[in-house]
Backbone as CSV, one residue per row, in Angstrom:
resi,resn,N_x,N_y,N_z,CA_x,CA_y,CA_z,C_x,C_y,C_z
1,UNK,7.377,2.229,-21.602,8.217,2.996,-20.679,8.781,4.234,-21.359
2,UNK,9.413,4.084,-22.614,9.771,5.134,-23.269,8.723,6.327,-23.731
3,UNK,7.275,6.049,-23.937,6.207,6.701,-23.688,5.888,7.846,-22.541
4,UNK,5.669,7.028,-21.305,5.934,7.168,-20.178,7.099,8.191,-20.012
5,UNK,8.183,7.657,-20.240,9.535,8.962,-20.178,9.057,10.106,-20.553
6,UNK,8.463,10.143,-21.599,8.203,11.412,-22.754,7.540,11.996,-21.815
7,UNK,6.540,12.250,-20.789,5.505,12.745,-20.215,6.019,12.548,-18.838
8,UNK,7.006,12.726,-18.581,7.744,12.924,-17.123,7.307,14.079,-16.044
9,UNK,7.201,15.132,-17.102,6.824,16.443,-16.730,5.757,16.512,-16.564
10,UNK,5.098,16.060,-17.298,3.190,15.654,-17.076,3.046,15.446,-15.735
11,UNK,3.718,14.020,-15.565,3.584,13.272,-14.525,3.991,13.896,-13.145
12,UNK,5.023,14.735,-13.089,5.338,15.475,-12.164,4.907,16.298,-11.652
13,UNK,4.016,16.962,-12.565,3.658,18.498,-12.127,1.621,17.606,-11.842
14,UNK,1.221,16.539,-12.176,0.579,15.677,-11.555,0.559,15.127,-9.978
15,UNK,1.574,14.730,-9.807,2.095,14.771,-8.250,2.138,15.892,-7.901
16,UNK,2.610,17.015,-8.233,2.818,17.787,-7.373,1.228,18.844,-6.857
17,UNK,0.349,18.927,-7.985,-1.464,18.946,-7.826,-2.082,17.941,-6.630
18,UNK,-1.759,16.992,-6.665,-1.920,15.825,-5.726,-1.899,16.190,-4.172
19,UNK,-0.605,16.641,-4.359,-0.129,16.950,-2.989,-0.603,18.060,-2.209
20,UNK,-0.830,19.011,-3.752,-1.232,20.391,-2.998,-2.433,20.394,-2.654
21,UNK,-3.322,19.738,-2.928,-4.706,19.145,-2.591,-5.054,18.355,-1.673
22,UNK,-3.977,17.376,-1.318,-4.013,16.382,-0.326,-3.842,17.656,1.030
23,UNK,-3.324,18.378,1.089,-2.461,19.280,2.351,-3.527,21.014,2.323
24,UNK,-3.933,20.754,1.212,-4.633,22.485,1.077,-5.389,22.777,2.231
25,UNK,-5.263,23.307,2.993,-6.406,24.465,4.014,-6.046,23.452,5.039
26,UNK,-4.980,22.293,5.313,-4.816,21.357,6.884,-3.420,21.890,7.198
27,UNK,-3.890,22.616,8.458,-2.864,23.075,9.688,-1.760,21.790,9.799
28,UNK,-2.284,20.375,9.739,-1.328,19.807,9.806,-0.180,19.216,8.872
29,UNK,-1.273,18.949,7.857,-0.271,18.842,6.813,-0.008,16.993,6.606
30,UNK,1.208,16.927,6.590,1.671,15.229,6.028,1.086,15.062,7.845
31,UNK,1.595,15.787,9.023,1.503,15.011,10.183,0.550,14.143,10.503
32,UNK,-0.836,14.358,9.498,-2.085,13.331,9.760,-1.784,11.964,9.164
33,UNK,-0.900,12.129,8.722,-0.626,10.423,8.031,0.090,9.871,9.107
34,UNK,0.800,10.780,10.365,1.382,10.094,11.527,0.039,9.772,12.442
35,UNK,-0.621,11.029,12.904,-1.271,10.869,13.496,-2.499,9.818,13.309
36,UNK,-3.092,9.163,12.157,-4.097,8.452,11.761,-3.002,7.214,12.164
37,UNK,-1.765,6.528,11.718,-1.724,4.885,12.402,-1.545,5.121,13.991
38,UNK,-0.521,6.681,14.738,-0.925,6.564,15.763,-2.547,6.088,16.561
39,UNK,-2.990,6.719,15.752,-4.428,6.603,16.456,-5.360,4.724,16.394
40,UNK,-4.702,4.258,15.413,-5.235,3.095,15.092,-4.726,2.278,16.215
41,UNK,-3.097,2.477,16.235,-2.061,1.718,16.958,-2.810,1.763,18.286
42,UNK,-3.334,2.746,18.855,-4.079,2.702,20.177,-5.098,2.438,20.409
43,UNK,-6.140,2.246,19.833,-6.872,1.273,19.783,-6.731,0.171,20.051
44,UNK,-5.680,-0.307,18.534,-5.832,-1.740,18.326,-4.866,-2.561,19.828
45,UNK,-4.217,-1.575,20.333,-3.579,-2.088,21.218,-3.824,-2.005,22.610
46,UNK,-5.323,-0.945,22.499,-5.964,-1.122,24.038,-6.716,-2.789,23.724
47,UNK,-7.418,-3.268,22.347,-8.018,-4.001,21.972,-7.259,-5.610,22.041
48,UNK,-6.139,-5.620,21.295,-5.590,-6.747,21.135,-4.358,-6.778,22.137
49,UNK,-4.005,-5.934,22.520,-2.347,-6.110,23.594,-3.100,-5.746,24.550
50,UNK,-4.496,-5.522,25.364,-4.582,-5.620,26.872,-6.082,-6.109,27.351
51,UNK,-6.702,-5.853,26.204,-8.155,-6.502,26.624,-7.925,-7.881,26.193
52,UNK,-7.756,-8.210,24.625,-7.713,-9.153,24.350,-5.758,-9.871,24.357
53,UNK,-5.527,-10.535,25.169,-4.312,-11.111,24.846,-3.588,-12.204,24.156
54,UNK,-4.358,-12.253,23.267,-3.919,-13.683,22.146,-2.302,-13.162,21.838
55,UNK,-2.070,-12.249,21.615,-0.963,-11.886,21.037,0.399,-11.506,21.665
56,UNK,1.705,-12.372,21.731,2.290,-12.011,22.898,3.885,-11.942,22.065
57,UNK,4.129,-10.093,21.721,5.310,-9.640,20.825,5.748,-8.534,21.952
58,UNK,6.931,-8.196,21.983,7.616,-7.514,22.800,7.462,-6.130,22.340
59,UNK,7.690,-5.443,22.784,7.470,-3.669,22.045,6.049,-3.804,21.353
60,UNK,4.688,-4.380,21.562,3.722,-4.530,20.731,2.814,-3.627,20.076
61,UNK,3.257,-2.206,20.497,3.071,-0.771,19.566,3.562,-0.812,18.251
62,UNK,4.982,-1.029,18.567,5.983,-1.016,17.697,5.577,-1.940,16.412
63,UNK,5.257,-3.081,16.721,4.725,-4.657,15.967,3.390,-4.082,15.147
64,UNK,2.925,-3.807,15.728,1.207,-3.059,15.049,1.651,-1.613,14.329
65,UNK,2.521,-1.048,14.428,2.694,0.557,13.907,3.041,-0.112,12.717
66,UNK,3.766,-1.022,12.404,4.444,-1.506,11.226,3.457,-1.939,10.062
67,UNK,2.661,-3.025,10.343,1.675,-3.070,10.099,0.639,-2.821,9.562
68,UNK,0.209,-1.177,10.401,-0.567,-0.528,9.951,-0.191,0.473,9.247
69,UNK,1.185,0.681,9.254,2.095,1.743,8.040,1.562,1.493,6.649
70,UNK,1.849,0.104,6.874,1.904,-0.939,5.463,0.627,-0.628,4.956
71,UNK,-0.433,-1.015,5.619,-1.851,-1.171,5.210,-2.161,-0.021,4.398
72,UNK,-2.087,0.747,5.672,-2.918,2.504,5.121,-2.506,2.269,3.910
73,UNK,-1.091,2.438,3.483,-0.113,2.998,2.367,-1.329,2.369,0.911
74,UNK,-1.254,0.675,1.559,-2.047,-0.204,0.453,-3.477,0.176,0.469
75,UNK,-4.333,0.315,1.290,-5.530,0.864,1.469,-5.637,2.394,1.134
76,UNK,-5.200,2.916,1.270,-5.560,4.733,0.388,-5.196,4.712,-0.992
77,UNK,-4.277,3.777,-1.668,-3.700,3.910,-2.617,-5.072,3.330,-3.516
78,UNK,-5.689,2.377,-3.238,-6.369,1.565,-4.145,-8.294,2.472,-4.083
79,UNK,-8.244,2.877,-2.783,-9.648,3.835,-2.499,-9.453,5.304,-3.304
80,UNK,-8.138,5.900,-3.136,-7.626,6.689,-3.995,-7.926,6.766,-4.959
81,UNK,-7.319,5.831,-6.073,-7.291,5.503,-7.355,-8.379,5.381,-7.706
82,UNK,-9.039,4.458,-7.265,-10.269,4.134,-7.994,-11.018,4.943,-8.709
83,UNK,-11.617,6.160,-7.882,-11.768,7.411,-8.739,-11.051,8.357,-9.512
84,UNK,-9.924,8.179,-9.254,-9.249,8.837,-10.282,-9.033,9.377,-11.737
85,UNK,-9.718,8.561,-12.711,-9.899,8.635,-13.831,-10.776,9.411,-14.167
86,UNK,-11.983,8.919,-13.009,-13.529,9.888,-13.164,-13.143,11.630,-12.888
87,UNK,-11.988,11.814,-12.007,-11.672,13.272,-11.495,-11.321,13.969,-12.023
88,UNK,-10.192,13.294,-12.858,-9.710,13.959,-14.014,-9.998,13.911,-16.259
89,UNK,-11.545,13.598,-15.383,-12.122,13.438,-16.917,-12.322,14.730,-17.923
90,UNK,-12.246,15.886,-17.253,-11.869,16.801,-18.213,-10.569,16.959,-19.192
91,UNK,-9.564,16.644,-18.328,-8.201,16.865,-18.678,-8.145,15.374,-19.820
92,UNK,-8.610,14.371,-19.466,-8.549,13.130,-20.239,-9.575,14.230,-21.556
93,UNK,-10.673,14.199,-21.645,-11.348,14.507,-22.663,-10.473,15.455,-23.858
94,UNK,-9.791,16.350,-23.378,-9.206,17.320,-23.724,-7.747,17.192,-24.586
95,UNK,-6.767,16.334,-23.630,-5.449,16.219,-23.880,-5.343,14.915,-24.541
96,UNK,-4.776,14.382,-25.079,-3.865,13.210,-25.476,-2.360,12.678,-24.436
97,UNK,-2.401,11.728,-23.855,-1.495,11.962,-23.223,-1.618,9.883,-22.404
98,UNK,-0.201,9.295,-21.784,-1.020,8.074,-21.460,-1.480,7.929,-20.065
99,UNK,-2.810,7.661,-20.180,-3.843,7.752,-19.281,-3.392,6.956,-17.533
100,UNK,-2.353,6.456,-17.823,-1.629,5.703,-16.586,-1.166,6.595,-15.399
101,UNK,-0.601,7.598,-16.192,-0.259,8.426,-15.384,-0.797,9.016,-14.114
102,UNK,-2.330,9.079,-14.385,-3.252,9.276,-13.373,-3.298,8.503,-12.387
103,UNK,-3.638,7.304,-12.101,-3.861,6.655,-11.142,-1.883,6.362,-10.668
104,UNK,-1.260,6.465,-11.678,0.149,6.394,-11.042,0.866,7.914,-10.217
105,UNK,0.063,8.923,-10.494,0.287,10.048,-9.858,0.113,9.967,-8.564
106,UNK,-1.294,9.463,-8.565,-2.277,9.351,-6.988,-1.339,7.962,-6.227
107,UNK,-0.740,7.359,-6.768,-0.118,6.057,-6.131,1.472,6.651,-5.756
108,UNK,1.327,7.500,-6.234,2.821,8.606,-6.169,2.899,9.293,-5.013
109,UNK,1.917,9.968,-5.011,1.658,10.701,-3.451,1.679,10.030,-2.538
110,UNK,0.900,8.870,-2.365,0.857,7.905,-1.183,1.691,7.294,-0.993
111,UNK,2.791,7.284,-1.925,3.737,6.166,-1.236,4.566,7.586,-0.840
112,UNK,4.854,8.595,-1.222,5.591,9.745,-0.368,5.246,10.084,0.851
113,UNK,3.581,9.504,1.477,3.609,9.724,2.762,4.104,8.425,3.596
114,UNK,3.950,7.222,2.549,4.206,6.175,2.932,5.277,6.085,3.745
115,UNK,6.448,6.393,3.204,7.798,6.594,3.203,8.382,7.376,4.268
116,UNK,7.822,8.560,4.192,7.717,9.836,5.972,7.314,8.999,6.769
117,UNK,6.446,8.414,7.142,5.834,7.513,7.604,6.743,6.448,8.287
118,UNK,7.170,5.288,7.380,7.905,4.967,7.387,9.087,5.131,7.988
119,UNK,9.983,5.924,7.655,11.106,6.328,8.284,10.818,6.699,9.313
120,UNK,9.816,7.440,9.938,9.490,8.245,11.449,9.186,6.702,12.399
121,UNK,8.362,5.970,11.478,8.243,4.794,12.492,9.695,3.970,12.607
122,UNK,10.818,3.778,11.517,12.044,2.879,11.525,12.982,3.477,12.684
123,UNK,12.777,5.063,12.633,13.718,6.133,13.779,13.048,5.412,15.062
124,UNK,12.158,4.565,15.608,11.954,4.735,16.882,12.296,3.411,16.758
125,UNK,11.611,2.655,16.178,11.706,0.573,16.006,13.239,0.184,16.009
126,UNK,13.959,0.825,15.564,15.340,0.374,15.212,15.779,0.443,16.666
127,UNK,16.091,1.533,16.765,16.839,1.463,18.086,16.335,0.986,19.329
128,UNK,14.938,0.920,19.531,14.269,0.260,20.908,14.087,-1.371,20.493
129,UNK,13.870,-1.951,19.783,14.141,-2.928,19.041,15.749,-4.018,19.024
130,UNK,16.280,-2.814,18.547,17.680,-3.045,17.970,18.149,-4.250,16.865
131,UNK,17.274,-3.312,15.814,17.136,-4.476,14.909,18.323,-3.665,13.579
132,UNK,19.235,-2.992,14.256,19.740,-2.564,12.919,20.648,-3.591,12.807
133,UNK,20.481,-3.837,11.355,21.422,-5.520,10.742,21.788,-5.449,9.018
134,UNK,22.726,-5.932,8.697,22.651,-5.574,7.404,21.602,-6.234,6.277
135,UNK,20.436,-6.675,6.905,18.856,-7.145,6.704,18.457,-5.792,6.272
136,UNK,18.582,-4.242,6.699,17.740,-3.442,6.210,18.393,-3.022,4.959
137,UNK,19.477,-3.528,4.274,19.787,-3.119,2.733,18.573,-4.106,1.855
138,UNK,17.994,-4.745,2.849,16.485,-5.367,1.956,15.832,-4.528,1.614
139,UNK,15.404,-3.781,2.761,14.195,-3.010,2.470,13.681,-1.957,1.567
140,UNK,14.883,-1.220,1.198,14.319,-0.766,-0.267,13.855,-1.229,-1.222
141,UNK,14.409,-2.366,-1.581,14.016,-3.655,-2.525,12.696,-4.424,-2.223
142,UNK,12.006,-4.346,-0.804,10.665,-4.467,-0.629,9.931,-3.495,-0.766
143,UNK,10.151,-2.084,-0.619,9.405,-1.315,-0.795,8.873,-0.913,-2.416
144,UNK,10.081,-0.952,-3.147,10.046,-0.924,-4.566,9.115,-1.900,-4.737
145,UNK,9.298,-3.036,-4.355,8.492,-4.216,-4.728,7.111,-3.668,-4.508
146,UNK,6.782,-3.433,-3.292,5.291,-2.582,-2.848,5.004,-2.058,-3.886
147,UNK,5.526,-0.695,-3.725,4.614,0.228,-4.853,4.358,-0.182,-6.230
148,UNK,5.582,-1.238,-6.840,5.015,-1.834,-8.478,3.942,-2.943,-8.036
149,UNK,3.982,-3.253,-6.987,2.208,-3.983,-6.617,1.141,-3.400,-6.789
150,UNK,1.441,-2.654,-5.887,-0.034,-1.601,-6.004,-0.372,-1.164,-7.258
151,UNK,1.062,-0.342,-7.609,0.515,-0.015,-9.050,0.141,-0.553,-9.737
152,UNK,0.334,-1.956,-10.264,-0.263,-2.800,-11.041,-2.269,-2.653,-10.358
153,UNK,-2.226,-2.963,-9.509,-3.873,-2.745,-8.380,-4.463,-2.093,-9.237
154,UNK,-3.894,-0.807,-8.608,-4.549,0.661,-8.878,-4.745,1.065,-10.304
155,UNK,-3.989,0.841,-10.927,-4.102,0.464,-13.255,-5.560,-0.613,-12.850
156,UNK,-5.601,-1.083,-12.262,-7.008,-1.816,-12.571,-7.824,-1.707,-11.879
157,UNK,-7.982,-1.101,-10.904,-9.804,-0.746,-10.177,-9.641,0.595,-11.076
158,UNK,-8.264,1.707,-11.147,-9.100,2.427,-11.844,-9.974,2.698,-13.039
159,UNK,-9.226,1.723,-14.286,-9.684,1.638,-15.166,-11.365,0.769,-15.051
160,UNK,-11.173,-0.015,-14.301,-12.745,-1.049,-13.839,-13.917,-0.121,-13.423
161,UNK,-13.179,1.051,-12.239,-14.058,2.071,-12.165,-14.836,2.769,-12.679
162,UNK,-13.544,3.534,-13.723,-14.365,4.243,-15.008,-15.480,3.365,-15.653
163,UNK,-15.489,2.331,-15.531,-16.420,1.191,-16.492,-17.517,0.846,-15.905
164,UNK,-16.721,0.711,-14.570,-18.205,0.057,-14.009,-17.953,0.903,-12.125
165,UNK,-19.233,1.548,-12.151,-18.954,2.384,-11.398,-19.149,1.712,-9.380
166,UNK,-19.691,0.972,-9.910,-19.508,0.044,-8.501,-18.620,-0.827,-7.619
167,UNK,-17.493,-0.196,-8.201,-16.089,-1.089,-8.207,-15.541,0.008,-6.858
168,UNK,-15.981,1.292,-6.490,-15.075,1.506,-5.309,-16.029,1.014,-4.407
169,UNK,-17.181,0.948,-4.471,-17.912,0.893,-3.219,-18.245,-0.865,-2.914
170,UNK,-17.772,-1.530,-3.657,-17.033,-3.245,-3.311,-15.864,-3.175,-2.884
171,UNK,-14.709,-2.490,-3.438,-13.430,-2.555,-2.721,-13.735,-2.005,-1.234
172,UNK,-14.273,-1.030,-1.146,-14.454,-0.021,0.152,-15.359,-1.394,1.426
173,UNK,-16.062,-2.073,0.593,-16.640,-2.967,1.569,-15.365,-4.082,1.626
174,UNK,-14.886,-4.410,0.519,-13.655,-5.655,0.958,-12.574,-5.488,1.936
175,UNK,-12.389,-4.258,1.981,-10.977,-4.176,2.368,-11.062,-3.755,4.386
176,UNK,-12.177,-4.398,4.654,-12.559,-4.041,6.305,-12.639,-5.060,6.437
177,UNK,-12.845,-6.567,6.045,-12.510,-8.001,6.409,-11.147,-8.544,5.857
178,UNK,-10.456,-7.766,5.009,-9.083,-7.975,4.486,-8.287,-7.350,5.298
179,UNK,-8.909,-6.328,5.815,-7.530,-5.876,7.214,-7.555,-6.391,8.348
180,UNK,-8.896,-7.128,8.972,-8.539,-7.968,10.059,-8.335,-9.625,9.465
181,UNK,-8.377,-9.755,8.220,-7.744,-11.389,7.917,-6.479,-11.145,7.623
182,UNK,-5.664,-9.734,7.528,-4.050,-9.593,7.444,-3.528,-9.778,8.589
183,UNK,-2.309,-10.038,8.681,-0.955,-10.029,9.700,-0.639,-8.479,10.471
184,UNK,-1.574,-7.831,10.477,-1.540,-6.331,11.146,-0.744,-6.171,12.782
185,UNK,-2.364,-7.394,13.426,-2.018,-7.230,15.104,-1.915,-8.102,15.444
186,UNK,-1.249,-9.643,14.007,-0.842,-10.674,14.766,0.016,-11.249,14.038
187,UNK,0.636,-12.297,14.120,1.171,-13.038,13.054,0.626,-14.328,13.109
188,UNK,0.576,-14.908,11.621,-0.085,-15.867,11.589,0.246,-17.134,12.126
189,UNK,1.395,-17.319,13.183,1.659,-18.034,14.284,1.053,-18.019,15.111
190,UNK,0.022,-16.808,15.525,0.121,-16.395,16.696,-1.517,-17.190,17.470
191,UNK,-2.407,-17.319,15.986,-3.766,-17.265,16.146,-3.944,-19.151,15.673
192,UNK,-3.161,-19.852,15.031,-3.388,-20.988,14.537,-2.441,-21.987,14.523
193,UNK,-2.154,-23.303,14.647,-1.243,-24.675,14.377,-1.427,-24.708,13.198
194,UNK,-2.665,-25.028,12.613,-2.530,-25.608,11.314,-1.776,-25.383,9.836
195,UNK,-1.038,-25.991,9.336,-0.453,-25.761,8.556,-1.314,-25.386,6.795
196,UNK,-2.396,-25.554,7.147,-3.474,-25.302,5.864,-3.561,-23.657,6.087
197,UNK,-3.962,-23.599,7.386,-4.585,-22.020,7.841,-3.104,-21.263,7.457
198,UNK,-2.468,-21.861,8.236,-1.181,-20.836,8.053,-0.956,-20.315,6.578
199,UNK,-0.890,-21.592,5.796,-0.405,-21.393,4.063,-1.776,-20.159,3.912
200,UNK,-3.042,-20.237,4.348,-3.926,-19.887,3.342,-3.493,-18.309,3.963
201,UNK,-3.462,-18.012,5.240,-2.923,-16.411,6.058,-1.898,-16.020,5.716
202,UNK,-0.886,-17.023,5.061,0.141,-16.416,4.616,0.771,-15.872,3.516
203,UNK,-0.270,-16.728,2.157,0.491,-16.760,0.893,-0.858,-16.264,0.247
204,UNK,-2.270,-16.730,0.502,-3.448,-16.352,-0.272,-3.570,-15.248,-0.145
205,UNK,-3.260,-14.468,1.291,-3.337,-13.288,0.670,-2.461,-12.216,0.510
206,UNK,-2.765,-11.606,-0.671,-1.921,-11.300,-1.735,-0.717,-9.905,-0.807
207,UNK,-1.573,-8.953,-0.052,-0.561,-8.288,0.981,0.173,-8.741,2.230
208,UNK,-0.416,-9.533,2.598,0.428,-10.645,3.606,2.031,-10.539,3.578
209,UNK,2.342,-10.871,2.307,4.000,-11.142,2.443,4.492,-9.869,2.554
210,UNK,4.140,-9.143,2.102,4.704,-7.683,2.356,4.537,-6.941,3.509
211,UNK,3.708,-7.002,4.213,3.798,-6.526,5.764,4.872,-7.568,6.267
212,UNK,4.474,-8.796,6.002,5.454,-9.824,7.132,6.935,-9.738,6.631
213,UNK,7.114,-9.533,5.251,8.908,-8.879,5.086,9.057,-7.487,5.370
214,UNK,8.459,-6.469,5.620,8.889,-4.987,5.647,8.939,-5.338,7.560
215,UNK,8.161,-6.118,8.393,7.855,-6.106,9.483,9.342,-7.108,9.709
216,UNK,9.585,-8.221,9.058,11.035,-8.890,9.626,12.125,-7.778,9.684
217,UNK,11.907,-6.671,8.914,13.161,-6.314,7.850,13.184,-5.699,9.947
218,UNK,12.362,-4.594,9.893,12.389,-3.237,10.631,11.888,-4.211,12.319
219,UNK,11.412,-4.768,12.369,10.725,-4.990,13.831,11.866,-6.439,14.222
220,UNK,12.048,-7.480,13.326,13.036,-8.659,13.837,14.456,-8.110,13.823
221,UNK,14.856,-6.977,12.995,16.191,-7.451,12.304,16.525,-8.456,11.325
222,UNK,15.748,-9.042,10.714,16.317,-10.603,10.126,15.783,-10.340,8.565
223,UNK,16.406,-10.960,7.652,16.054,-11.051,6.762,14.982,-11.759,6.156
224,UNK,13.890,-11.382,5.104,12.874,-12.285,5.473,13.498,-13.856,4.557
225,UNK,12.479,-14.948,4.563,12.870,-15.650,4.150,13.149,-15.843,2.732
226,UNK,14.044,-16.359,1.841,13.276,-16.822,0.308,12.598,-16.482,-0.096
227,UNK,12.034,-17.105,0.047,10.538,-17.802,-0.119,9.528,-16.543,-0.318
228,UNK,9.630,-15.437,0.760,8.766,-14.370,1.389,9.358,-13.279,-0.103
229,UNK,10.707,-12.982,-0.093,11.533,-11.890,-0.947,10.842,-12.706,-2.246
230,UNK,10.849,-14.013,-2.961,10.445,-14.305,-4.282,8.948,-13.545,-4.087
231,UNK,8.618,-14.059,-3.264,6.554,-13.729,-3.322,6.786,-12.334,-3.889
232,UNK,7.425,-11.337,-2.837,6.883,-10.081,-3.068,7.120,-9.614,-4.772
233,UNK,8.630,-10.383,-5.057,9.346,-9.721,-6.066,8.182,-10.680,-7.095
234,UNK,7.594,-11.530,-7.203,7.103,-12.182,-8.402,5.603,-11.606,-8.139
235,UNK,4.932,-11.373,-7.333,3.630,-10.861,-7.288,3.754,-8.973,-7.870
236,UNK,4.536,-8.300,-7.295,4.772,-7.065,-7.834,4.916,-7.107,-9.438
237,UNK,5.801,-7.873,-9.965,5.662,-7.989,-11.845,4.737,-8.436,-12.159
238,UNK,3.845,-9.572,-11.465,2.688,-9.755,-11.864,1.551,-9.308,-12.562
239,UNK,1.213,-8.206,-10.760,0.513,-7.511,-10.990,0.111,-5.993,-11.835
240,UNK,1.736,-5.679,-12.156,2.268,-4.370,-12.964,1.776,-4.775,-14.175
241,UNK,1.971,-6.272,-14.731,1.860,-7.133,-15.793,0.400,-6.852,-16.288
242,UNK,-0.462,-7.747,-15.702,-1.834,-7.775,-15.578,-2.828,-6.259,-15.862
243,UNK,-1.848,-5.694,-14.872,-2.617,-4.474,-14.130,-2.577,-3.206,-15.959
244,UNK,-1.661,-3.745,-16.305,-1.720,-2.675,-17.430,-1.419,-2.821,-18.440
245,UNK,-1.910,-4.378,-18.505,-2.299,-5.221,-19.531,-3.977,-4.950,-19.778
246,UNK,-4.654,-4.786,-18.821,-6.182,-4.626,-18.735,-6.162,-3.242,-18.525
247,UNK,-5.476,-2.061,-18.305,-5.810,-0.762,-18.067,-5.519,-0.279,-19.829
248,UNK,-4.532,-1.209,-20.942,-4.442,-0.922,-22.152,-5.478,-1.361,-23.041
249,UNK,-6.112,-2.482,-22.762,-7.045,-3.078,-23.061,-8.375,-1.817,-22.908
250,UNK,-8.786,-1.802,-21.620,-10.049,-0.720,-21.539,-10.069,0.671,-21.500
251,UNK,-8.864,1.098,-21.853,-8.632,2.511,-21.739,-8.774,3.115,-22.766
252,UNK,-9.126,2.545,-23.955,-9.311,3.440,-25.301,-10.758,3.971,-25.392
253,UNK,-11.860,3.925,-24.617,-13.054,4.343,-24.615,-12.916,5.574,-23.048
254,UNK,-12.375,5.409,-22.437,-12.219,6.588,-21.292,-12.642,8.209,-21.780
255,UNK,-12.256,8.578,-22.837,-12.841,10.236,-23.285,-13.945,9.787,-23.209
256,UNK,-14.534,8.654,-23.835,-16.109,8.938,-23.565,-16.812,8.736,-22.384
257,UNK,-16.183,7.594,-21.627,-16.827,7.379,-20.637,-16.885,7.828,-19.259
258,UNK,-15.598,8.684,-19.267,-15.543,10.211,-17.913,-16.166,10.794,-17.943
């Protein structure tokens, strides 16, 4: 971390390349990060709230916007990253500097749209809802939790990437049966009794608890459970753990292999 400190400025003026790239030559700007879950939200809700009716939540825009906030945020961050290392293999070849920064730059940006995002969807959910409760002094504390998840992720497809170059185009195929086996446009009440199915929809997978607490926090009012706040908070150190435990491990061959 004290490393890390030293290269603050690095890291900053990293994000801020990010951004100007993410937005360069689009008329719209951040608004496509509204407009892309709008667009999902209608779909999924001509699809699941009127063709198909398994699913029966009140405001059910509202229930799915949340949802799919969450996802994108987790899904661009990790498709993102992945290449990341490879993009900036000049600057790696060149500089000395710790190589984390990169894929934590790109995980930087996304959670800043995350967040716009976010808030634009909490301004409408709260009050049509009326879920404001002193439950949302959680939610910073889940969101924090989020992004040291991911980041832990993203420290490891990117570094896996650089190594082995078939690692985005497996994630890119995983993560289109991982968004309809998530809690997006249902809850895992909604589709099953069983108490096996439920545990395995609820806890196996690994983003699950975090849509279903950011979604209690903002769409119930309620605090999530225990149980839900340990998951997020012990899977986020986990994976920070892991994630750059193996990005220190394989990262000393990267000049050569960008």
């Amino acid at each position: 971390m004290a490393e890390l400190a030293r290269y603050r400025y690095l890291f900053e003026q990293m994000v801020r390349r990010e951004l100007r790239q993410k937005y360069q030559g689009s008329a719209l700007g951040v608004a496509w990060y509204v407009v892309n879950p709008l667009v999902l939200m209608g779909a999924y809700y001509l699809m699941f709230g009127v063709i198909f009716t398994a699913t029966k939540h009140p405001d059910y825009p509202l229930f799915l916007m949340v949802g799919l906030v969450v996802w994108i945020f987790f899904s661009q961050s990790l498709m993102s990253a992945a290449p990341s290392l490879l993009d900036q293999g000049a600057l790696i070849r060149k500089a000395p500097f710790p190589r984390e920064l990169i894929p934590g730059a790109v995980v930087s940006v996304q959670a800043v749209t995350f967040v716009f995002v976010l808030a634009l969807v909490a301004l409408v959910t709260i009050p049509l809802r009326g879920s404001l409760s002193p439950s949302l002094l959680l939610l910073p504390v889940i969101l924090v939790a989020l992004y040291v998840f991911v980041m832990g992720l993203c420290l490891a497809v990117a570094v896996l990437h650089a190594h082995f170059r078939d690692v985005a185009p497996i994630l890119s195929a995983a993560l289109l049966p991982w968004f309809f086996l998530s809690p997006i446009f249902f809850a895992p009440g909604d589709i099953t009794d069983k108490a096996t199915a439920r545990f395995a929809m609820e806890w196996l997978n690994p983003i699950a608890p975090f849509i279903e607490a950011i979604r209690r926090v903002l769409y119930d009012g309620h605090a999530p459970s225990l149980a839900a706040l340990a998951y997020v908070l012990v899977a986020a150190a986990l994976a920070l753990l892991l994630g750059r435990a193996l990005f220190g491990r394989m990262s000393a061959e990267l000049a050569v292999i960008v």
